[in-house]
VEXSEGU-403786 format. One line per field, with one value per residue (C-alpha): residue in one letter; x, y, z. Coordinates in nm, 3 decimals, always signed. Layout:
<lumtors>
aa = c(A; ...)
px = c(X; ...)
py = c(Y; ...)
pz = c(Z; ...)
</lumtors>
This chain:
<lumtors>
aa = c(X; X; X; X; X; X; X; X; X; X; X; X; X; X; X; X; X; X; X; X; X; X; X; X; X; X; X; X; X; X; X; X; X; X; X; X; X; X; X; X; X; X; X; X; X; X; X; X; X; X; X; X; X; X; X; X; X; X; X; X; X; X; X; X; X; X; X; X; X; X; X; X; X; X; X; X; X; X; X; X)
px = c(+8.447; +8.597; +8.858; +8.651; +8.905; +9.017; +9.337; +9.567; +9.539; +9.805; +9.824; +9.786; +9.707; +9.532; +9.259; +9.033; +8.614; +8.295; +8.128; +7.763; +7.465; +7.643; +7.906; +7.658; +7.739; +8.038; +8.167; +8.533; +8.698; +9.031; +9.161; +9.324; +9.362; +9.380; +9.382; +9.315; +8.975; +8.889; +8.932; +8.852; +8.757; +8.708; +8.486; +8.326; +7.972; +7.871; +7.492; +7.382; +7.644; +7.490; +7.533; +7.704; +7.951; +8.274; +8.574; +8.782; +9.155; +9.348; +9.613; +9.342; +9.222; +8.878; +8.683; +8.343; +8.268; +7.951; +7.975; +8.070; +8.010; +8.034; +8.042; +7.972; +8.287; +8.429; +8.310; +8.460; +8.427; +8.435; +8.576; +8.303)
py = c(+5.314; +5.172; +5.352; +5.404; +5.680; +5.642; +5.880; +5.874; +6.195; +6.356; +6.514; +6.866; +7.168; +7.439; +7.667; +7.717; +7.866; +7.666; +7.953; +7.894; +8.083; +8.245; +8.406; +8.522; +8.259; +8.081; +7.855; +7.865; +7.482; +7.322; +7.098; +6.807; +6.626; +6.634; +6.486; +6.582; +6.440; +6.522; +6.620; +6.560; +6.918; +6.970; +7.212; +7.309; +7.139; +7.006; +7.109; +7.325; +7.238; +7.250; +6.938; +7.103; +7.470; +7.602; +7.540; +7.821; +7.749; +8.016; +8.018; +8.131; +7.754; +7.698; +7.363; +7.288; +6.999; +6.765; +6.573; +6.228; +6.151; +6.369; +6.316; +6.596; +6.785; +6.603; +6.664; +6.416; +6.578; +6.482; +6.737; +6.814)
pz = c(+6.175; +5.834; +5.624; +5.290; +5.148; +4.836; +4.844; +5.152; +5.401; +5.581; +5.908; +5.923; +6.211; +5.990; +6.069; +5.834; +5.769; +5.667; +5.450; +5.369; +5.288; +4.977; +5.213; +5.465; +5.748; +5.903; +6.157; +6.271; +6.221; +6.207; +5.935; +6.076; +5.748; +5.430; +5.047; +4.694; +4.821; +5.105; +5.478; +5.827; +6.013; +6.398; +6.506; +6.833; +6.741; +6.392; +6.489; +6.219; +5.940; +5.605; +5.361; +5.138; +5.205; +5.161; +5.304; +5.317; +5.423; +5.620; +5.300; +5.069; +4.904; +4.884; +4.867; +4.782; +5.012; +5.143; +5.442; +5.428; +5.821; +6.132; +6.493; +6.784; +6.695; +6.376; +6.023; +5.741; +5.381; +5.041; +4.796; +4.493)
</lumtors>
């Protein structure tokens, strides 16, 4: 897979929520890196990840993403 980031990541080990369906719905992920940009999440299965959510950081941030590429259990996203 190529490196098309545009800002450098760095490593991090933080739990964190993808919040969809105006609050209604969420799936448990970790965030294993991140930029002003963008992040790389991990959860248990990407199957029925919306485009576009939340991402709600266990220290209160909150990101409006879309997904630039998954796998089975990785989710890269774009901040918007």
């Amino acid at each position: 897979m190529s490196d098309e980031r545009n800002t450098q990541r760095h490593r991090t080990l933080k739990s964190g929520k993808i919040v969809f369906n105006d609050g209604r719905s969420t799936f448990d992920c970790v965030v294993r890196n991140l930029s002003v940009s963008g992040a790389k999440l991990t959860v248990n299965s990407a199957f029925g990840v919306p485009q576009r959510f939340v991402l709600a950081m266990g220290d209160g941030r909150k990101f409006d993403c879309e997904i630039a590429w998954h796998s089975e259990t990785e989710i890269g996203v774009r901040f918007t």
